[in-house]
C-alpha positions as CSV (number, residue, x, y, z in Angstrom):
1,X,84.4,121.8,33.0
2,X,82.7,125.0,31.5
3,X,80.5,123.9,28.7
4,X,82.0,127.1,26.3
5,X,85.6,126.2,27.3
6,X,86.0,123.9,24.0
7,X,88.5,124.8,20.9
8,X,85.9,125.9,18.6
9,X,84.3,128.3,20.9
10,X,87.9,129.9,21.3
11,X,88.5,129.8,18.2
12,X,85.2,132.1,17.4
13,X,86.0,134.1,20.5
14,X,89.3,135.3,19.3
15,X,88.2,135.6,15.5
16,X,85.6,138.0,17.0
17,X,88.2,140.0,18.8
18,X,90.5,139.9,16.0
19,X,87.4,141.2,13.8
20,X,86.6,144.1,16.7
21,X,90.3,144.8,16.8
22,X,90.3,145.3,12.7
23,X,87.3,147.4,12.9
24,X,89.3,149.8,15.2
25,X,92.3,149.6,13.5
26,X,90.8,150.8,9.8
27,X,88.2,153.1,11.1
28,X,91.6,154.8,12.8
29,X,93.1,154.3,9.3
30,X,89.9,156.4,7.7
31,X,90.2,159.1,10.5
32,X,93.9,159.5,9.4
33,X,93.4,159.9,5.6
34,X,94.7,163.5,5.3
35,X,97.5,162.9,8.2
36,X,100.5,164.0,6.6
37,X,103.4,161.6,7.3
38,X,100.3,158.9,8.7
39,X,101.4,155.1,7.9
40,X,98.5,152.7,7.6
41,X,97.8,149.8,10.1
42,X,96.7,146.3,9.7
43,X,95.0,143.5,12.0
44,X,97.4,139.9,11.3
45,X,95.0,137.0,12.7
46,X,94.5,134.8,9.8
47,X,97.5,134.4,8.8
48,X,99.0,134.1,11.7
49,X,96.1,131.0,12.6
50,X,97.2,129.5,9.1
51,X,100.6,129.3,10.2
52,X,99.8,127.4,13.7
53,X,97.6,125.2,11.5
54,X,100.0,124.1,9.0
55,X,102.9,123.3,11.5
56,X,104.0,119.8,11.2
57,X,102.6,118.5,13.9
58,X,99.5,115.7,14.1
59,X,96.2,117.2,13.5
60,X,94.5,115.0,15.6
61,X,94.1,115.8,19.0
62,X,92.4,113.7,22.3
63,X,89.6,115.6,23.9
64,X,90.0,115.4,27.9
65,X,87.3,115.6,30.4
66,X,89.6,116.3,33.5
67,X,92.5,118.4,33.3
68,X,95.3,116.2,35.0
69,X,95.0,113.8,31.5
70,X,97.8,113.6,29.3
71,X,97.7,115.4,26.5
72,X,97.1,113.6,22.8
73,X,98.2,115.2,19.5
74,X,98.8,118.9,19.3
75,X,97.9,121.0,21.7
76,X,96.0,124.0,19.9
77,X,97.7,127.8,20.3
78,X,95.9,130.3,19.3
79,X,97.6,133.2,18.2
80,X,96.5,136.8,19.2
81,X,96.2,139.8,16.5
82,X,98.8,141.6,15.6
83,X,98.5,145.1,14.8
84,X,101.3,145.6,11.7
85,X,101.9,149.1,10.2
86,X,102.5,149.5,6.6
87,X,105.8,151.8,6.7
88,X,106.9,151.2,3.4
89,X,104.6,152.9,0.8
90,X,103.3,156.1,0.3
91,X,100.3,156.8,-2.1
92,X,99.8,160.8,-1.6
93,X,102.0,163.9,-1.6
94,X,102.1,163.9,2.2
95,X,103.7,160.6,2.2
96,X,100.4,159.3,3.9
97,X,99.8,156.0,2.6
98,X,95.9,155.5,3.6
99,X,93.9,154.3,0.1
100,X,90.2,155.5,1.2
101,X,88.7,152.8,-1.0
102,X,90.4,149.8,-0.2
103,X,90.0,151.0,3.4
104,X,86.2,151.4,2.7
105,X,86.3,147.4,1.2
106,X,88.1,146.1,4.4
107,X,85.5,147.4,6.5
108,X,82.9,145.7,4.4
109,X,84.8,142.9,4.5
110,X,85.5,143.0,8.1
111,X,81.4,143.5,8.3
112,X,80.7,140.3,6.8
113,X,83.2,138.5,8.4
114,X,81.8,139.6,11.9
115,X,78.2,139.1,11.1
116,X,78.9,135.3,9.7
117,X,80.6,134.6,13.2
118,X,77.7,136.0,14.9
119,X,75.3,133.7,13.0
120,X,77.7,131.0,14.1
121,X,77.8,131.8,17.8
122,X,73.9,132.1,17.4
123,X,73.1,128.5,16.1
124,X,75.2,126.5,18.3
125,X,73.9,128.9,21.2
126,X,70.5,127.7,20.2
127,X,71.8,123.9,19.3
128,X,72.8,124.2,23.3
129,X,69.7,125.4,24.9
130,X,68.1,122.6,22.7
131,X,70.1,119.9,24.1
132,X,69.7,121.6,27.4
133,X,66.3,122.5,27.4
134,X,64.7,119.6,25.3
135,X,63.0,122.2,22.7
């Protein structure tokens, strides 16, 4: 058993890649600002999490230590990002519908989103080599 192969490190894994895959994804929609007839793009991740949290089944799950144990409570899915485009509205005369500044404030949020996971990663990276280490 692989001491990183536990739900919470996939669940930071895949909100890292979600957070590198929004990066992409609104740094394209900057590039595209003056596109005419560009449609704007969004990363789905949290909500799509929230969903697969809130289904109605048990919350509580058994952790096993060999992989041939039967399963207790909910196994976890995690969903992948979706990349959604926004084909409905249109903010300029070109019928591009890229909004520079809110753009601009999903990037920063995206920033600190990605740097808080980071920290996270960090400490129980360190909390490991302590256990493993002794120091």
């Amino acid at each position: 058993m692989s001491l990183l192969d536990k739900p919470s490190w996939n669940m930071m894994e895949r909100s890292l890649d979600a957070s590198t895959l929004r990066q992409k994804v609104v740094a394209n929609n900057v590039a595209n600002v003056d596109t005419p007839y560009f449609k704007r793009s969004d990363v789905l991740f949290e909500e799509l999490l929230q969903g697969e949290m809130n289904s109605s089944t048990p919350s509580i799950e058994g952790y096993r230590t060999n992989p041939k144990h039967f399963f207790i409570g909910k196994s976890t899915n995690l969903p992948n990002s979706e990349i959604k485009t926004d084909e409905s509205t249109a903010i300029n005369n070109n019928l591009n519908n890229v909004d520079m500044d809110y753009e601009m404030s999903l990037m920063a949020k995206n920033q600190l989103k990605y740097n808080t996971m980071i920290q996270q990663m960090n400490s129980e990276f360190k909390k490991m080599r302590t256990v493993i280490g002794g120091k």
